[in-house]
C-alpha positions as CSV (number, residue, x, y, z in Angstrom):
1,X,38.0,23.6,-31.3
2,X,37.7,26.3,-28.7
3,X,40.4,28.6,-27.6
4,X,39.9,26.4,-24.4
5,X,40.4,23.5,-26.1
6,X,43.7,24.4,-27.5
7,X,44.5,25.5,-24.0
8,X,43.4,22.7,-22.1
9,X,45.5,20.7,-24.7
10,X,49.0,22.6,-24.6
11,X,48.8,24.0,-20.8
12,X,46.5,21.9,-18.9
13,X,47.6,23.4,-15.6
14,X,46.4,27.0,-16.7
15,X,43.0,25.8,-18.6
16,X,42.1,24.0,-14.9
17,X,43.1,27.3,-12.8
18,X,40.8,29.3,-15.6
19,X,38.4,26.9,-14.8
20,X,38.5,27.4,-11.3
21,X,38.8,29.3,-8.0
22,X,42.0,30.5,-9.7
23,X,41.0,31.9,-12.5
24,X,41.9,35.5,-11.8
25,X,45.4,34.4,-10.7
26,X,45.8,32.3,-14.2
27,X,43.7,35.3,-16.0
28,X,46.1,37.9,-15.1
29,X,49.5,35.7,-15.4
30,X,48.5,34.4,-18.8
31,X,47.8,38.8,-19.7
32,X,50.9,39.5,-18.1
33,X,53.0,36.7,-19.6
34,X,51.1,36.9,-23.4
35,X,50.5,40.0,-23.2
36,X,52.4,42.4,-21.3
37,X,49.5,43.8,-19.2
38,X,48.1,41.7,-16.6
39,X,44.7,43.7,-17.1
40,X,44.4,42.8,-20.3
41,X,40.6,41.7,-21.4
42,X,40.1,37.5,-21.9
43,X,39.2,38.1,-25.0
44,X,42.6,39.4,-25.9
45,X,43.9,36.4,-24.1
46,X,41.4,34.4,-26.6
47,X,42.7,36.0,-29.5
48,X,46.5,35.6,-28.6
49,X,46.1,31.5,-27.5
50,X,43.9,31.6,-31.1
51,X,46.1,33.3,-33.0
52,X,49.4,31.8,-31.8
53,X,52.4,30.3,-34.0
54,X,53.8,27.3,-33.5
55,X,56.4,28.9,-31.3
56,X,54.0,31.1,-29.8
57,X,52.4,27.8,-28.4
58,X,55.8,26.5,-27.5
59,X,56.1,29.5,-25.2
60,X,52.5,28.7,-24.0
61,X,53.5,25.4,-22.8
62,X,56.5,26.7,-21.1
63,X,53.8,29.1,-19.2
64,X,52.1,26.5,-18.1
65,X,55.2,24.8,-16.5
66,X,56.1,28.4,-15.2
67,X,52.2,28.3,-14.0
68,X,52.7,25.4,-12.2
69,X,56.0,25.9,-10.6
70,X,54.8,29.5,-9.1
71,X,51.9,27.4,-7.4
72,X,54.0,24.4,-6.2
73,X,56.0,27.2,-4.6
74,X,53.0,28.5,-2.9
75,X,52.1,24.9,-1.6
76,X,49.0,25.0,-4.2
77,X,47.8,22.2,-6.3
78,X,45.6,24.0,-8.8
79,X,44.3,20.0,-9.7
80,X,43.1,19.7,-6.3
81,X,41.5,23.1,-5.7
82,X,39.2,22.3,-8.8
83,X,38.3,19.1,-6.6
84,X,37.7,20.2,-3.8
85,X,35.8,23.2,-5.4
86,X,33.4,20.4,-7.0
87,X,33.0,18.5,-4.1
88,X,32.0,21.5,-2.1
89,X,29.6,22.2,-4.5
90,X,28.2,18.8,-4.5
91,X,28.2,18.2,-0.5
92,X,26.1,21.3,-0.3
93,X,23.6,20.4,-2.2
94,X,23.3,16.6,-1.8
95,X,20.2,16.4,-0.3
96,X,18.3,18.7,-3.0
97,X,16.3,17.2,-5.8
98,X,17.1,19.5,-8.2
99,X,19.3,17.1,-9.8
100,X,16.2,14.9,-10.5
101,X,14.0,17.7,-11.8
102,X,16.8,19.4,-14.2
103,X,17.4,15.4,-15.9
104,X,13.8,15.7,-16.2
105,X,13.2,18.6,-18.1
106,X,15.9,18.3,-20.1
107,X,15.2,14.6,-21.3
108,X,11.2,16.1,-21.7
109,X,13.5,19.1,-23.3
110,X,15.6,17.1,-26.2
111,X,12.6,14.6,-27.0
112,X,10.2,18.1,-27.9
113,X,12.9,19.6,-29.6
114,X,13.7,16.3,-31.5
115,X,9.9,15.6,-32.5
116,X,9.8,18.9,-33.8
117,X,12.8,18.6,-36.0
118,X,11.2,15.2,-37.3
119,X,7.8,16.4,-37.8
120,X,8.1,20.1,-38.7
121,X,10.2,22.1,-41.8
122,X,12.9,24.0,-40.4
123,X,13.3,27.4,-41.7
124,X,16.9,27.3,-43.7
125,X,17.5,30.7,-41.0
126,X,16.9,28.9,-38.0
127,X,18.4,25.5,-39.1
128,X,22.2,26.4,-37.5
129,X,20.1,27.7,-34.5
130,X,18.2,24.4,-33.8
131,X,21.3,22.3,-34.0
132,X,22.9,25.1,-31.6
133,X,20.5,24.7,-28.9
134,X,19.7,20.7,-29.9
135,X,23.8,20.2,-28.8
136,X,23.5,22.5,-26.0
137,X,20.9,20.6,-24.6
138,X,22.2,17.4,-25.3
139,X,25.8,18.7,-23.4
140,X,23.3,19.5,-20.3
141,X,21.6,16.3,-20.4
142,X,24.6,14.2,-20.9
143,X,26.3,16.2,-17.4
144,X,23.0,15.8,-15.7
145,X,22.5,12.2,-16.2
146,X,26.3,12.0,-15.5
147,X,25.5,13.4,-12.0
148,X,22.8,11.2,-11.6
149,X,24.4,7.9,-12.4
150,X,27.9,8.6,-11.3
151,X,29.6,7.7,-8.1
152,X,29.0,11.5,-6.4
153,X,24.9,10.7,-6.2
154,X,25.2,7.0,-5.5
155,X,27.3,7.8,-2.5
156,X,25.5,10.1,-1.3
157,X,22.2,8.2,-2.0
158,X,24.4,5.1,-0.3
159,X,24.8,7.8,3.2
160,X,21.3,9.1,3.4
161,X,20.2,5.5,3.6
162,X,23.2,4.9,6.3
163,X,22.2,7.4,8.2
């Protein structure tokens, strides 16, 4: 499990912003609040949410409930941000094919890599390597093919054919 992980499971309003067009805001709170210097590095940030006690992650939680209240306050949802930051993504480039293309090679991607694991010896050295990139790939693949077979392309397959 990732320091992520662990975030996204006790503070899920601060592992979103991270995620997101608010990530320097939640960056520097989460130094400033851990920490005690909002320009501390992430991977201090990394080591403290890794490291953490119990009550460490107690006060973590409460963060994120501080987090969240200091953006209600604002008149920002940090939930719809990340939306809308998606959807922007996708509107501009709905028409594109590279969708299609990166599903492509990847599938063509993960079958060489697979038939090459079946057929071939891997090298003891290399074997945590292979199985790095073989579940990288896969984690690609699985997002692409998400994209592809989700509601975002159907509907914008279903408006190109409207208009």
């Amino acid at each position: 499990m990732s320091w992520k992980d662990t975030l996204a499971a006790i503070a899920p309003t601060l592992a979103t912003a991270l995620g997101g067009p608010l990530a320097g805001a939640a960056t520097k709170f989460l130094a400033n609040e851990l920490l005690g210097d909002e320009n501390a590095s992430i991977e201090s940030i990394e080591a403290a949410v890794i490291g953490a006690s119990p009550e460490q992650l107690a006060n973590i939680k409460q963060l994120d409930v501080d987090f969240k209240l200091g953006m209600k306050k604002l008149d920002v949802d940090v939930f719809a941000l990340e939306v809308e930051d998606r959807d922007s993504a996708r509107s501009n480039h709905k028409n594109s094919n590279t969708p299609t293309v990166l599903v492509y090679m990847l599938t063509v991607l993960i079958a060489v890599v697979v038939y090459f694991l079946f057929t071939d010896v891997v090298p003891e050295s290399n074997e945590n390597t292979l199985y790095m990139l073989l579940g990288s790939l896969t984690t690609a693949w699985l997002q692409s093919v998400s994209y592809w077979t989700g509601t975002t392309r159907s509907s914008a397959d279903k408006t190109k054919l409207i208009k």
